[in-house]
CHARMM-style PDB file with segment names, atoms N, HN, CA, C and O in Angstrom:
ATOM      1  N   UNK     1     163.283-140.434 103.530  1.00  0.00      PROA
ATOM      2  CA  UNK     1     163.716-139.103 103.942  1.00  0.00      PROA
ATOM      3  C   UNK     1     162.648-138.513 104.870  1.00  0.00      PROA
ATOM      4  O   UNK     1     161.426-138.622 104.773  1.00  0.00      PROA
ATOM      5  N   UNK     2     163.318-137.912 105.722  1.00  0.00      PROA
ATOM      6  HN  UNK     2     164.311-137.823 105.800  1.00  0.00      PROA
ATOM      7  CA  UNK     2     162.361-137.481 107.004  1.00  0.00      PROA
ATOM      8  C   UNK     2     161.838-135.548 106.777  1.00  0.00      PROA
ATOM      9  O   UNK     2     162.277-134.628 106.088  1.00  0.00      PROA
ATOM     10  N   UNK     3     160.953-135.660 107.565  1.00  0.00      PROA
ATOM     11  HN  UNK     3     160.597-136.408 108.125  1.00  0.00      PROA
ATOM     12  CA  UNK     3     160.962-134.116 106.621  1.00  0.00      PROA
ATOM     13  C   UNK     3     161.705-133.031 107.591  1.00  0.00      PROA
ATOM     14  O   UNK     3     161.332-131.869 107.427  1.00  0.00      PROA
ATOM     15  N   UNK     4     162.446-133.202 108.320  1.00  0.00      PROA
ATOM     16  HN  UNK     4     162.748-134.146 108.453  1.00  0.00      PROA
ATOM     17  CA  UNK     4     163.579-132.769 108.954  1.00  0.00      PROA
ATOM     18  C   UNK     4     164.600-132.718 108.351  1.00  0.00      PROA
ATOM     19  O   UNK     4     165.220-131.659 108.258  1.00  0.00      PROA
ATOM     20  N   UNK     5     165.046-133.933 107.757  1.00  0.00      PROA
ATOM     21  HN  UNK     5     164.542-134.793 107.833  1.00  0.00      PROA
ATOM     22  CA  UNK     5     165.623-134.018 106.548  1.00  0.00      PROA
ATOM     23  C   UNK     5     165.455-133.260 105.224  1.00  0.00      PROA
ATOM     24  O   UNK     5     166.380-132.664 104.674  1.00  0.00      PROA
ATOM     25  N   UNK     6     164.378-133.320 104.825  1.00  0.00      PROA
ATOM     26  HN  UNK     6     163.626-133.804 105.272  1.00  0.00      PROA
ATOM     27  CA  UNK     6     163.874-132.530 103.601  1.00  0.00      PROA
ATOM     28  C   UNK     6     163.529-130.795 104.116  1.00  0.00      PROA
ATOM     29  O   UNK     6     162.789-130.058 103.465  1.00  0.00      PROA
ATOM     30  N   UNK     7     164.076-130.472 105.107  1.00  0.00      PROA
ATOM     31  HN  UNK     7     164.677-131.070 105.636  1.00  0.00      PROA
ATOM     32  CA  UNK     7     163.946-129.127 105.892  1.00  0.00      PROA
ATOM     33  C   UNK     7     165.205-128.810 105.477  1.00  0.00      PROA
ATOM     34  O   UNK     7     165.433-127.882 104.701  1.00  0.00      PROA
ATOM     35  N   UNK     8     166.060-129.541 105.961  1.00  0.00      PROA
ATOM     36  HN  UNK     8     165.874-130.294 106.592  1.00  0.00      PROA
ATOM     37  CA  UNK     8     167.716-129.297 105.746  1.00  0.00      PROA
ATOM     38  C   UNK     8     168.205-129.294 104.263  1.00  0.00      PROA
ATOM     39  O   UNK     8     168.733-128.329 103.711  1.00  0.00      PROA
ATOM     40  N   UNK     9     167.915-130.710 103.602  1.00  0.00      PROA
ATOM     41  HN  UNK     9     167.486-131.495 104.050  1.00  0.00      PROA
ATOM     42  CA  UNK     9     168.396-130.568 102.159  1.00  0.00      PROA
ATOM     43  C   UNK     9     168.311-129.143 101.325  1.00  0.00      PROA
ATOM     44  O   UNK     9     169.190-128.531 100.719  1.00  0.00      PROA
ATOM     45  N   UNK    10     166.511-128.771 101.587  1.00  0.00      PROA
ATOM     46  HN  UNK    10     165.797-129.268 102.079  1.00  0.00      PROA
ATOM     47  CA  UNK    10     166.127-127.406 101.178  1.00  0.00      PROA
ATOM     48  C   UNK    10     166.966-126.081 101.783  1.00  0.00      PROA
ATOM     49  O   UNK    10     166.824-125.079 101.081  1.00  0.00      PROA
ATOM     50  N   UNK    11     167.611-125.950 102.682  1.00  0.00      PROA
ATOM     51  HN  UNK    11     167.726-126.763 103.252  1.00  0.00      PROA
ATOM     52  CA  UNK    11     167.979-124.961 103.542  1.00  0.00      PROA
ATOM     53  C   UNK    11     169.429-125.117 102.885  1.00  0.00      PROA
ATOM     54  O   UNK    11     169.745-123.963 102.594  1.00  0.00      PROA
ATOM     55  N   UNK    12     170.653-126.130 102.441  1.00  0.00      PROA
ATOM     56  HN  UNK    12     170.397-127.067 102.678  1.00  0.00      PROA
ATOM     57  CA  UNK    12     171.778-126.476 102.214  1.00  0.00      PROA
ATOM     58  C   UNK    12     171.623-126.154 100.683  1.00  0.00      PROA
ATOM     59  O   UNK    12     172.606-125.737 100.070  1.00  0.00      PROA
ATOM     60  N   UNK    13     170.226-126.364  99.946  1.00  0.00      PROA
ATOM     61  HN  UNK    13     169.428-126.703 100.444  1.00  0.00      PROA
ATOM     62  CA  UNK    13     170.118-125.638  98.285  1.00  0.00      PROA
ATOM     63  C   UNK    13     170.280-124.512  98.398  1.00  0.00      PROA
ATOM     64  O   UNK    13     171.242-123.950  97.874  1.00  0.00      PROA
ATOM     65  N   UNK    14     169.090-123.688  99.342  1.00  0.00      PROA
ATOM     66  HN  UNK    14     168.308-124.144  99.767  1.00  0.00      PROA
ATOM     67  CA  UNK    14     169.250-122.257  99.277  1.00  0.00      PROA
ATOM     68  C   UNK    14     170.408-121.373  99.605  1.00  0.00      PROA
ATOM     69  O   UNK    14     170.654-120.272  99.114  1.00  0.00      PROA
ATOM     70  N   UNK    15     171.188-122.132 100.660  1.00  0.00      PROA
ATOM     71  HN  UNK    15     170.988-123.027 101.059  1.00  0.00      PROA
ATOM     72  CA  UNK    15     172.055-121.797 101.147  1.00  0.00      PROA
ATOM     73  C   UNK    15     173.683-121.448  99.656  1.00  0.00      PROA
ATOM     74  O   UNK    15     174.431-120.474  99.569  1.00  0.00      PROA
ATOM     75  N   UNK    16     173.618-122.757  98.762  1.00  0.00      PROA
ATOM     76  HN  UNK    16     173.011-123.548  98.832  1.00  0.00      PROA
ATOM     77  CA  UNK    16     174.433-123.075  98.018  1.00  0.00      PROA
ATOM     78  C   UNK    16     173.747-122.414  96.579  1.00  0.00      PROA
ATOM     79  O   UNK    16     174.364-122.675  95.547  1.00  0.00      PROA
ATOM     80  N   UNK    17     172.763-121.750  96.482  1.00  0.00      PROA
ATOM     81  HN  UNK    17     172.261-121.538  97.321  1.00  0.00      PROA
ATOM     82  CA  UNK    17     172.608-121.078  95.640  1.00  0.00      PROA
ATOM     83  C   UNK    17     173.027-119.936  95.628  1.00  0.00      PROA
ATOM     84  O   UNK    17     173.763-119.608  94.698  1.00  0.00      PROA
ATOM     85  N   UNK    18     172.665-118.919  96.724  1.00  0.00      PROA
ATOM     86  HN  UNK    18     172.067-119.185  97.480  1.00  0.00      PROA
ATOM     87  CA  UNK    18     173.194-118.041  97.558  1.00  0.00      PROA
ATOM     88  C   UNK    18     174.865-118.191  97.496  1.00  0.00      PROA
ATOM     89  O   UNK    18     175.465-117.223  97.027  1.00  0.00      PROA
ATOM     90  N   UNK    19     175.301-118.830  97.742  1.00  0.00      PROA
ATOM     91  HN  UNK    19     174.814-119.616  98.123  1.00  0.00      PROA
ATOM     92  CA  UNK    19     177.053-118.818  97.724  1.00  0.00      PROA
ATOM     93  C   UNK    19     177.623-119.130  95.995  1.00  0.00      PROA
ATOM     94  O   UNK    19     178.795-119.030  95.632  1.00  0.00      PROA
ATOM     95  N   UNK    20     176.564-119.482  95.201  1.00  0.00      PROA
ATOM     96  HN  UNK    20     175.612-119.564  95.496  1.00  0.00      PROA
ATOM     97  CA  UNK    20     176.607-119.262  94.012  1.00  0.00      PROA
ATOM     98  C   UNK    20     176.525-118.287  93.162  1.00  0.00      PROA
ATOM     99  O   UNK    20     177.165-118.237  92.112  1.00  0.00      PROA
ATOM    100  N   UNK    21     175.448-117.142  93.701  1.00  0.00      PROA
ATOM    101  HN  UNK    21     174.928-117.182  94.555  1.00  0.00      PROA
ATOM    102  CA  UNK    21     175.529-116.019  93.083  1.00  0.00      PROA
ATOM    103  C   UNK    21     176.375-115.019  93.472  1.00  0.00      PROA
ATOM    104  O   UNK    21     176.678-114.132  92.675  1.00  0.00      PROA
ATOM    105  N   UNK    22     176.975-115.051  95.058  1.00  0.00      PROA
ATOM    106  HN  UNK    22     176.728-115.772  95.706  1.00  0.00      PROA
ATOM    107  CA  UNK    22     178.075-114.756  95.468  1.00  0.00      PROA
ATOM    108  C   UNK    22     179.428-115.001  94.605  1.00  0.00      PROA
ATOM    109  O   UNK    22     180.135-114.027  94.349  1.00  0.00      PROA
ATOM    110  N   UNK    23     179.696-115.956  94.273  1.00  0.00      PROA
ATOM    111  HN  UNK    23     179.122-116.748  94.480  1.00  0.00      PROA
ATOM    112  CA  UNK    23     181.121-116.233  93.477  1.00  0.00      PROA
ATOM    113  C   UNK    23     180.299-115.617  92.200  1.00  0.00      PROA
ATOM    114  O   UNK    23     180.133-114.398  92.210  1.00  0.00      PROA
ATOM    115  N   UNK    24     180.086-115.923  91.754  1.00  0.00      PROA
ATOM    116  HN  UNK    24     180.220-116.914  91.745  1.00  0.00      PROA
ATOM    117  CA  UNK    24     179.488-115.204  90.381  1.00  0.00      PROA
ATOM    118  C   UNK    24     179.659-113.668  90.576  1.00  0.00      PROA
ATOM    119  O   UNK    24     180.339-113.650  89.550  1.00  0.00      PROA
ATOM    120  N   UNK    25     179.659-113.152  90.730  1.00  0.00      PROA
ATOM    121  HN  UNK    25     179.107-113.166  91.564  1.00  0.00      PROA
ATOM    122  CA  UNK    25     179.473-111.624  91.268  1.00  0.00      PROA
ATOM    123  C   UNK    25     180.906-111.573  91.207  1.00  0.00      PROA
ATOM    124  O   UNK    25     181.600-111.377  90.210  1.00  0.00      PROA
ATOM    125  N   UNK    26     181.394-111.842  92.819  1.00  0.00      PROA
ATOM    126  HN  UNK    26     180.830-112.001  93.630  1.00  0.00      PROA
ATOM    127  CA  UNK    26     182.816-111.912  92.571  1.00  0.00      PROA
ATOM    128  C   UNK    26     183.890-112.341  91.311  1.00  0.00      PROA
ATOM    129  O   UNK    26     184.886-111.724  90.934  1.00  0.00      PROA
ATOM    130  N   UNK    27     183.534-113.144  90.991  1.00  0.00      PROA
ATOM    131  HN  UNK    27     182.725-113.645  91.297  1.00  0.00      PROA
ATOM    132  CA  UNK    27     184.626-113.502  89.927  1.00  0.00      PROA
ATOM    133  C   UNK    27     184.102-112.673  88.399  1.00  0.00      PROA
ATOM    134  O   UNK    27     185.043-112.564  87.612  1.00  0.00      PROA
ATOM    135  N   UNK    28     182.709-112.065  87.861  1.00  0.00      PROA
ATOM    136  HN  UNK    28     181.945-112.153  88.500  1.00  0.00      PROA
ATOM    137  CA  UNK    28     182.681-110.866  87.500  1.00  0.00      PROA
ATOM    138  C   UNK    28     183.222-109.380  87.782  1.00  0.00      PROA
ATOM    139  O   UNK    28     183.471-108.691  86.793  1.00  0.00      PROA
ATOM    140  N   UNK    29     183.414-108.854  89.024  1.00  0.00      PROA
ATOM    141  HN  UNK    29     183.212-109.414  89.827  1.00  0.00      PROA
ATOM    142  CA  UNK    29     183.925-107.903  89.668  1.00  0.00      PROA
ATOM    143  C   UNK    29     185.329-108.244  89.122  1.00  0.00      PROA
ATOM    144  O   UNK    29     185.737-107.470  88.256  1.00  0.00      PROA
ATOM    145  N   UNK    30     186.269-109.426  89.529  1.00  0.00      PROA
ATOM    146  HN  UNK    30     185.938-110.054  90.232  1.00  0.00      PROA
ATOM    147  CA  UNK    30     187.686-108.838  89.497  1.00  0.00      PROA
ATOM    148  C   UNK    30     187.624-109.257  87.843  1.00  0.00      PROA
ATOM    149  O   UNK    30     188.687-108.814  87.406  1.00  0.00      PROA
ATOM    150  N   UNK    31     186.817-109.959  86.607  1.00  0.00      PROA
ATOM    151  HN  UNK    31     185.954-110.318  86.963  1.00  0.00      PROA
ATOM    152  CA  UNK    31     187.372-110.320  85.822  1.00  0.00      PROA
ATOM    153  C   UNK    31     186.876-108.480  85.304  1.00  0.00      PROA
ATOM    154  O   UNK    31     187.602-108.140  84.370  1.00  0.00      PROA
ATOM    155  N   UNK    32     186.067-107.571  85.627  1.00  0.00      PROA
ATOM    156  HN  UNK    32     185.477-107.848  86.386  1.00  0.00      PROA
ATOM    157  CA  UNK    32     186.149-106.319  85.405  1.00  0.00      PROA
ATOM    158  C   UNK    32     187.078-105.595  85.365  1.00  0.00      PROA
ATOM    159  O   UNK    32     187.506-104.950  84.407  1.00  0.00      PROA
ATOM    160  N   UNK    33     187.681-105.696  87.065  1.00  0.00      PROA
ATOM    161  HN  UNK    33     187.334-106.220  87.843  1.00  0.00      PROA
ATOM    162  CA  UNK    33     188.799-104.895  87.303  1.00  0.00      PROA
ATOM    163  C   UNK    33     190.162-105.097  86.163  1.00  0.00      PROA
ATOM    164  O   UNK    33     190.791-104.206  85.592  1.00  0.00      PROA
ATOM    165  N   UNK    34     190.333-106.493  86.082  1.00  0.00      PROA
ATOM    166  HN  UNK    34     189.822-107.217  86.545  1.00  0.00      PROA
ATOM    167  CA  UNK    34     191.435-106.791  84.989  1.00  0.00      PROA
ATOM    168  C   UNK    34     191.414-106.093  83.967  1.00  0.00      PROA
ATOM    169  O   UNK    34     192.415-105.540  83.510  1.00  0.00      PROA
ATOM    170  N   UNK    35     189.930-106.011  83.331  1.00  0.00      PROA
ATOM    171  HN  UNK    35     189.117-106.461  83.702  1.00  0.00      PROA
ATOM    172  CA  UNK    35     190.043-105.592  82.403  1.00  0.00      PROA
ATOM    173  C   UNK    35     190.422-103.720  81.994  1.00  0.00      PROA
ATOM    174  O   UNK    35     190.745-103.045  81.017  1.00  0.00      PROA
ATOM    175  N   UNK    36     190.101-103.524  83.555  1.00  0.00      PROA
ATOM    176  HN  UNK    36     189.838-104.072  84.349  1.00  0.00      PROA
ATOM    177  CA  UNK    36     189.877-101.418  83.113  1.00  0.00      PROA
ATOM    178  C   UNK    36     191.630-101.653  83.651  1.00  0.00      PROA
ATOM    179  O   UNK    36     192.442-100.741  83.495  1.00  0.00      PROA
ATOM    180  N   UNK    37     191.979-102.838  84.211  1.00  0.00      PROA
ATOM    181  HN  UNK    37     191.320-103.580  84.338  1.00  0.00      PROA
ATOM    182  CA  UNK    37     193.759-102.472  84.769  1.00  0.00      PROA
ATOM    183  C   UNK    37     194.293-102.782  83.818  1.00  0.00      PROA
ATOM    184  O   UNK    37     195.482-102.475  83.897  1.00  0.00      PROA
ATOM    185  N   UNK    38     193.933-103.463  82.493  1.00  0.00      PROA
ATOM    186  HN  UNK    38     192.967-103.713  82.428  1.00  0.00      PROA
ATOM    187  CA  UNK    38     194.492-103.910  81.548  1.00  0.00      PROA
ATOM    188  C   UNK    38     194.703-102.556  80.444  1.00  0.00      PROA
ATOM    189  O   UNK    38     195.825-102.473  79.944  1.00  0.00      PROA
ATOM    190  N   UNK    39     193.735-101.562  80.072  1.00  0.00      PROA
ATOM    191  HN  UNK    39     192.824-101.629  80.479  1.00  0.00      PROA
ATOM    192  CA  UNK    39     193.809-100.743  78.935  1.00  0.00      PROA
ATOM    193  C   UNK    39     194.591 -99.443  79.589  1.00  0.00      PROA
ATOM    194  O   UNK    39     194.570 -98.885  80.686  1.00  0.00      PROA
ATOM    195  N   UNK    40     195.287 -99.257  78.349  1.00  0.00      PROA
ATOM    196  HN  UNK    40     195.304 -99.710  77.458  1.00  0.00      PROA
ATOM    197  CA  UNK    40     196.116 -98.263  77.992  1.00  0.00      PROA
ATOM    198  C   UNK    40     195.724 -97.224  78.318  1.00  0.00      PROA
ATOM    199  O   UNK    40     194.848 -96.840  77.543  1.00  0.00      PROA
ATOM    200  N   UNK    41     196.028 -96.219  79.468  1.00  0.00      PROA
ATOM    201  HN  UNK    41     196.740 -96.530  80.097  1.00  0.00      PROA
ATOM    202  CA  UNK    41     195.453 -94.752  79.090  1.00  0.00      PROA
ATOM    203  C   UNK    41     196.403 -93.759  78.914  1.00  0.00      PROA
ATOM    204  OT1 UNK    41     196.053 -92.614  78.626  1.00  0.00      PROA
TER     205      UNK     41
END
């Protein structure tokens, strides 16, 4: 592995961690919303 290579691998983690805490977030947010659209008022 070239460290051009190992520039990129690192940059495609951070990148995919980042789009990880993104969906996380998101799919907290609407499993929220369900829930306050779900109760009775």
């Amino acid at each position: 592995m070239t460290v051009s290579d190992a520039k990129r691998l690192k940059a495609l983690e951070d990148e995919n961690a980042r789009l990880k805490k993104l969906l996380a977030e998101q799919m907290l947010e609407a499993a929220t919303m369900k829930e306050l659209l779900s109760i009775k008022w």
